[in-house]
N, C-alpha and C positions, 0 to 999 in steps of 0.2 A: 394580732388578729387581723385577717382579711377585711377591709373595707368596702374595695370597689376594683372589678376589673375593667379594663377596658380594652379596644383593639382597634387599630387602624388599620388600611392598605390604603395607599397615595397611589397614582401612576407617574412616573418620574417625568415623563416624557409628556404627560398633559400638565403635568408643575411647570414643568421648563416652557411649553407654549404659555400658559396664563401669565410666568413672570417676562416673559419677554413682549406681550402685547399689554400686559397694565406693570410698569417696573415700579409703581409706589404701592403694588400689594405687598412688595417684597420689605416693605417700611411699615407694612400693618399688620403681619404676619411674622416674622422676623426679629431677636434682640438684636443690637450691634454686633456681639459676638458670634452672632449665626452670618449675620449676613454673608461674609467674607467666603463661607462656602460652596461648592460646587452646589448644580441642581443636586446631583445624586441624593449628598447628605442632607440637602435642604427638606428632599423627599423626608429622612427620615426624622429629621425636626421635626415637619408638619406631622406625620403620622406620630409620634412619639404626642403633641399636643393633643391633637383629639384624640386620643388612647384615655390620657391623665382628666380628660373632660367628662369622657364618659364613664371614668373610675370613680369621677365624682359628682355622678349622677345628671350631667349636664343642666348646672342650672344658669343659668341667664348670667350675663354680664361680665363674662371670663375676657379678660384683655388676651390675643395669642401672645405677645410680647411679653407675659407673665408668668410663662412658662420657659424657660430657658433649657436648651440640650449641652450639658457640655461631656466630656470624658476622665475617665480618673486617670492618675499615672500609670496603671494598666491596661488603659483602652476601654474599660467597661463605661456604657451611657449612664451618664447621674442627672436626673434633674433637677434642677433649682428653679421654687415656685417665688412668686412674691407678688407685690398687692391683690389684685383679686384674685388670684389664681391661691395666693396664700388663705386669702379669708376665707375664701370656700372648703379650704382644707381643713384650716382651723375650726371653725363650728364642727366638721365631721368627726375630728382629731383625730386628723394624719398626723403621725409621727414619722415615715420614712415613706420614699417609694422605692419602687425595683422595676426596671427598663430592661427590655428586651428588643431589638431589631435587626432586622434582616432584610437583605438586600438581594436583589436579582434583574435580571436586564430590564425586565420591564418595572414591576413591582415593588414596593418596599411597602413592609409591614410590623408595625411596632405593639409591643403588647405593655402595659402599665400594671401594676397592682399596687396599690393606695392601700396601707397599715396604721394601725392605731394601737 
């Protein structure tokens, strides 16, 4: 059963200004294993986060570092939640999510849906 949907769109090219004029957003914002990416993808980390935020109804306290993007052996995005990003889920009872995003010159846009 559907929980919560959510949707971003990032501008990749105001991501890449903000992390190049503050570069410890990219430490606030960011797992270790995101870091290492291009702006493009990083686009789609961020929009993939506040997608999974707003799936779950955006309540307070959500670490973004708690939300992790990573890919399966076939390239499809999987996310992996954990501390607060996990609790919030828990109380809802998420059992799985399902990641969608898309990319374009400017743009990237990620859409989430949070199941129980």
């Amino acid at each position: 059963m559907i929980a919560g949907i959510g949707i971003d769109v990032t501008d990749i090219s105001r991501l890449d200004q903000a992390l190049a004029r503050t570069p410890a957003l990219a430490v606030r914002l960011f797992a270790d294993s995101e870091r290492t990416r291009p702006t493009r993808a990083l686009a789609g980390c961020f929009a993939v986060k506040e997608a999974a935020a707003k799936a779950l109804g955006a309540p307070a306290g959500l670490r973004w570092t708690d939300a992790v993007l990573d890919h399966d052996s076939a390239g499809r995005p999987v996310l992996t939640v954990l501390g607060t990003v996990a609790a919030a889920a828990g109380r809802l009872g998420i059992t799985s999510w399902h990641v969608s995003i898309s990319h374009d010159r400017g743009p990237c846009v990620a859409m989430v849906v949070a199941e129980r």
